[in-house]
N, C-alpha and C positions, 0 to 999 in steps of 0.2 A: 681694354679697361679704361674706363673714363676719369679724366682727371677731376679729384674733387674741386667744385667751381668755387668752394671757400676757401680753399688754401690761402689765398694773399691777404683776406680777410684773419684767418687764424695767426699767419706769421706777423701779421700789423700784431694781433692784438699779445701774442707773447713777447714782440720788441720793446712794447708799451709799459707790460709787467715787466720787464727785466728793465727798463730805466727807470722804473719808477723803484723799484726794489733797490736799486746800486745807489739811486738820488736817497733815498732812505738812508741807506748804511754810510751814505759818505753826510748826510747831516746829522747823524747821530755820532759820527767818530772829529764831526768840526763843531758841533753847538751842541750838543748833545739835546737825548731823549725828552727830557722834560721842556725844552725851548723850540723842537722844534713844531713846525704848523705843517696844515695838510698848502697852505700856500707857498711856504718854501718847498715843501718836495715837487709840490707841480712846476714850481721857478726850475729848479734843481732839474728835473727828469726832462722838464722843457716840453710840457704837458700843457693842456688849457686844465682849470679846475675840473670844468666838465667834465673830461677826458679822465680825469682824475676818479673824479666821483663814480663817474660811472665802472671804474674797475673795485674801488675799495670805499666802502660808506664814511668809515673813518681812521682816525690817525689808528687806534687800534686795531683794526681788520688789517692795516699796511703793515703793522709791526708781527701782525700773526703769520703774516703773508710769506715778511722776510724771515722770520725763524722756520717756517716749515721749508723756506727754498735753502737755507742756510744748512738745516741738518738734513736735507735731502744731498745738499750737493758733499758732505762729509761722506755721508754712507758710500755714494755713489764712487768719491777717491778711495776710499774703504775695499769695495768691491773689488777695484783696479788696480789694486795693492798685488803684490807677488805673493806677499805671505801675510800671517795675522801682525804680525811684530812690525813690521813696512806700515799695516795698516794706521793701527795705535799711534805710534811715529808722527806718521804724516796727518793724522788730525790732533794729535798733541801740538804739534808746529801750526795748524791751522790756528788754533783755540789760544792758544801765547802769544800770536805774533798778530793778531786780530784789532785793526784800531777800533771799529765800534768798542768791541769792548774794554778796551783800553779807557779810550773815553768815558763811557759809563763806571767803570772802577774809582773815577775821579767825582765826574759832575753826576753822575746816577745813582749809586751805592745800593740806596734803599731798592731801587725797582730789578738791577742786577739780581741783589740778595734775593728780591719775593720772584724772580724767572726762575732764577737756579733752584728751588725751593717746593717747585708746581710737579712733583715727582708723579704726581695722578692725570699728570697733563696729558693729553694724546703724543703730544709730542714727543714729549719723554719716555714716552711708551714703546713709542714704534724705533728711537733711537736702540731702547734696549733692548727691542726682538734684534735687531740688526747687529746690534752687539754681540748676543747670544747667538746667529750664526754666524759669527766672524771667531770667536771665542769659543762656544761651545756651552751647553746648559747649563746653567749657577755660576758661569765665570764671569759674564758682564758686570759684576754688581761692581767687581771692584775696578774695572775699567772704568765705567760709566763715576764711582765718584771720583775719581783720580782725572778724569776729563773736566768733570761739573768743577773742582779745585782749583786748573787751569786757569777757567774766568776770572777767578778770584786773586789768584799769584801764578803768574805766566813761570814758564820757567824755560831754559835757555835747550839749543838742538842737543847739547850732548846729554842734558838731563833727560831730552824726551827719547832718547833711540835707548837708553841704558835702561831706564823705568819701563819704556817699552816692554825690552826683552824680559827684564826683570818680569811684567804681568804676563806675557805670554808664557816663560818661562812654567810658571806658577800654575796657567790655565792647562799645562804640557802636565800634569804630572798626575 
């Protein structure tokens, strides 16, 4: 079996999205959303613009980019959870304890609110299939705003393991 001759080629370019994605989230949780430029993330990620350009046209395709890797990488601890209630859990703890959004709670308000809000978004979508197999049919709805709430007002580990059970609990009967 022949090894594919672009591998190093692919891994260059997934290194490239995942610094540019972390230089993202880590200037959105230090200058936040609305200050920052597509030439701090390339300063940040330690990109040439080019480089830059050539993965994301603009500042918004980068911030699309980081939310779909964002609730990608939820589901995927989600999955790896033991149980549903582990799950909820530990992306409750993700979602509270999150400086970008921290940050935007303060300097972003407005754009937080209209994110949390995009409930016909794709992304919101495919979080709530994921939900509904971790949950079970018509149970996400109320994970899912008890998550979307989160952004909004973090709340502390023993809140999120108790609430946790508490929704599973609920989703159990």
């Amino acid at each position: 079996m022949p090894l594919n001759k672009y591998a190093p080629q692919v891994a260059t370019h997934r290194r490239t999205q995942n610094a540019i994605l972390e230089a993202t989230k880590e200037l959105i949780a230090t200058t936040g959303l609305k200050k920052m430029s597509m030439i701090e993330i390339a300063d940040v990620s330690q990109v040439s613009r080019a480089t830059l350009y050539n993965h994301y046209r603009d500042k918004d395709s980068v911030l699309l980019a980081l939310c779909e890797s964002e609730l990608a990488r939820l589901v995927e601890m989600a999955q790896n959870a033991p149980d549903a209630t582990s799950a909820l859990e530990q992306i409750s703890l993700q979602v509270s304890s999150d400086p970008a959004l921290a940050a935007m709670r303060v300097q972003d308000p407005d754009q937080l609110a209209l994110a949390l809000t995009k409930h016909d978004d794709h992304l919101w979508k495919a979080f709530a299939i994921a939900l509904n197999h971790l949950l079970g049919e018509g149970k996400s709805a109320l994970a899912l705003r008890w998550l979307l709430g989160q952004a909004l007002h973090p709340i502390n580990p023993q809140q999120s393991r108790a609430q946790a059970e508490a929704i599973t609990g609920i989703a159990n009967l």
